[in-house]
TORGUBA-544596 format. One line per field, with one value per residue (C-alpha): residue number from 1; residue in one letter; chain; y, x, z. Coordinates in pm, whole numbers. Each point is the difference from the previous one (the first is absolute). Example, Ala and Ser with C-alpha at 12.3 -4.5 7.8 and 13.67 -1.06 7.14 Angstrom:
BEGIN
num = (1 / 2)
residuo = (A / S)
cadena = (A / A)
py = (-450 / 344)
px = (1230 / 137)
pz = (780 / -66)
end
This chain:
BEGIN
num = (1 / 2 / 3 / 4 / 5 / 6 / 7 / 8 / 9 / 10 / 11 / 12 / 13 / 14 / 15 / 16 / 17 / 18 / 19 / 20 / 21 / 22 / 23 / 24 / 25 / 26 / 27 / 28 / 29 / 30 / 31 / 32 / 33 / 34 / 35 / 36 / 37 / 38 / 39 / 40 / 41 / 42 / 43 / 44 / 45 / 46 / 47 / 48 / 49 / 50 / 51 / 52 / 53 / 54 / 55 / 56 / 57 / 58 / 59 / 60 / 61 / 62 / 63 / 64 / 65 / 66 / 67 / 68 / 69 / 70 / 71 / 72 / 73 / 74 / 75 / 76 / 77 / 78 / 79 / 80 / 81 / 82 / 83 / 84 / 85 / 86 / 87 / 88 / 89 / 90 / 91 / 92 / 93 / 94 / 95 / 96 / 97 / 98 / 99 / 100 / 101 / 102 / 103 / 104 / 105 / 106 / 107 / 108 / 109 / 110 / 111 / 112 / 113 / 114 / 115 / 116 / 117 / 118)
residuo = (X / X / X / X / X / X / X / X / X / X / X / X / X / X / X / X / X / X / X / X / X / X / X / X / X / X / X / X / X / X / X / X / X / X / X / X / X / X / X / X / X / X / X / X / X / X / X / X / X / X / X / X / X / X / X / X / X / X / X / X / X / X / X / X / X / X / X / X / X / X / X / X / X / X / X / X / X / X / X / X / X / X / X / X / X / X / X / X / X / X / X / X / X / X / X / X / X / X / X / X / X / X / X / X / X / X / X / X / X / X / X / X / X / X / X / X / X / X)
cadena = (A / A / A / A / A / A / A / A / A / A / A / A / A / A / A / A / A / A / A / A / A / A / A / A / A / A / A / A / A / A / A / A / A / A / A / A / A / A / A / A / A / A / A / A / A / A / A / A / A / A / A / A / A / A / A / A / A / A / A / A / A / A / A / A / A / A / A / A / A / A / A / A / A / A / A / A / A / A / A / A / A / A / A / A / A / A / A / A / A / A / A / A / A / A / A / A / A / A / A / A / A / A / A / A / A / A / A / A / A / A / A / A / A / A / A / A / A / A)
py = (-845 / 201 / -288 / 10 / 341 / 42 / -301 / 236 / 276 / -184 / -118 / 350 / 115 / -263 / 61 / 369 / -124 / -225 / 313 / 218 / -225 / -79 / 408 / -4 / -252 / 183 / 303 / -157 / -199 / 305 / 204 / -326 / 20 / 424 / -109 / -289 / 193 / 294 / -190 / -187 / 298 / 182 / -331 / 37 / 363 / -118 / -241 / 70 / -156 / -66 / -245 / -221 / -266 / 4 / -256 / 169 / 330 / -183 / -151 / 331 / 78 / -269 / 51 / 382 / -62 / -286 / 269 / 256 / -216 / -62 / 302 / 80 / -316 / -225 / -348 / -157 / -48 / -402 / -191 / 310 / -51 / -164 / 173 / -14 / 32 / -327 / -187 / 11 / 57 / 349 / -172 / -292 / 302 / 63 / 384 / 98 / -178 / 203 / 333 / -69 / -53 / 325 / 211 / -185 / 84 / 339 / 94 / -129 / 189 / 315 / -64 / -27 / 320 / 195 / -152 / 114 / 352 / 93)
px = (4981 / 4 / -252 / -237 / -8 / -23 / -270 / -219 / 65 / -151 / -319 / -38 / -35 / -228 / -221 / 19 / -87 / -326 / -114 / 30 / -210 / -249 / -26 / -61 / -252 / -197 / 8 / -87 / -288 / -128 / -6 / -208 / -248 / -52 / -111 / -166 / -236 / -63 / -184 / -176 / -104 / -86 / -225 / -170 / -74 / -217 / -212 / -331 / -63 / -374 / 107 / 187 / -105 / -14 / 285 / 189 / -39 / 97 / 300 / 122 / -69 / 197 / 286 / 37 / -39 / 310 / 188 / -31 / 95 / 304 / 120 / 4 / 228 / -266 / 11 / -277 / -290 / -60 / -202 / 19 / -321 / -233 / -211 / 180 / -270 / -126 / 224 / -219 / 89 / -167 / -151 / -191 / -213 / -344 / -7 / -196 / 246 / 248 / -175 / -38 / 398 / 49 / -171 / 193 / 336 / -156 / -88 / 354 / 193 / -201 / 95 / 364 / -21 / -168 / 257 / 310 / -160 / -15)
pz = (578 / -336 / -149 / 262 / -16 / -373 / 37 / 308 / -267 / -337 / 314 / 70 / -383 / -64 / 276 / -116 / -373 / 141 / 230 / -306 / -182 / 252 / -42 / -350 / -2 / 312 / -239 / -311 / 198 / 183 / -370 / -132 / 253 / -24 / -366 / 118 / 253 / -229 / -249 / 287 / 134 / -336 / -64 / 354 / -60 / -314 / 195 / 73 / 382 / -91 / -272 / 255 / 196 / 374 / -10 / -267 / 247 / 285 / -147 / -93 / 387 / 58 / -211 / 92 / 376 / -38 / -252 / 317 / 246 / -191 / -55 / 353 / 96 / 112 / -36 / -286 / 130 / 80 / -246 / -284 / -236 / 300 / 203 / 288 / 280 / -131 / -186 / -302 / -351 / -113 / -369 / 226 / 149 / -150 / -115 / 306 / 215 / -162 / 25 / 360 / 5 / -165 / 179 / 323 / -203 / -65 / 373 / 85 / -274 / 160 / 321 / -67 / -199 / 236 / 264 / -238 / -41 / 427)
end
């Protein structure tokens, strides 16, 4: 009895030893990407939206919209980098066809803001 207890002891520390890392690495991680999304962010704050293209806007669209829905616990969005209405992949568009996407994303980004704002 004293071995399998002194076994179910050295288990427990263990176990106590891997949560404790698991810790340390979440902290670590989450430091990493603080630093990470700083410089992003100081880098997006220098661009100049006129001298991107509509699929370069729309990707960031994309990407922000999938950030979001992530950070409120939602799953990923299916098929992440397509146009999801049509199954399409955004840099096959012509630029109009992607303007006219836009301004779809655009109306619907408004609409969900002015929803989140009653």
């Amino acid at each position: 009895m004293r071995a399998a207890a002194y076994d179910r002891e050295q288990d427990r520390l263990f176990l106590a030893e891997q949560a404790q890392a698991r810790r340390d690495i979440a902290r670590r991680h989450a430091k990493l990407a603080q630093a990470v999304q700083s410089k992003a962010v100081a880098r997006l704050q220098m661009l100049d939206p006129r001298e991107l293209s509509p699929s370069e806007l729309l990707r960031y669209i994309q990407v922000a919209a999938e950030i979001e829905r992530r950070a409120v616990g939602e799953a990923p969005a299916a098929g992440a980098g397509e146009d999801r209405d049509q199954g399409v992949d955004v840099a096959s568009l012509s630029d109009e066809e992607r303007r006219a996407r836009m301004d779809q994303l655009r109306r619907e980004l408004e609409r969900r803001l002015s929803e989140d704002g009653q």
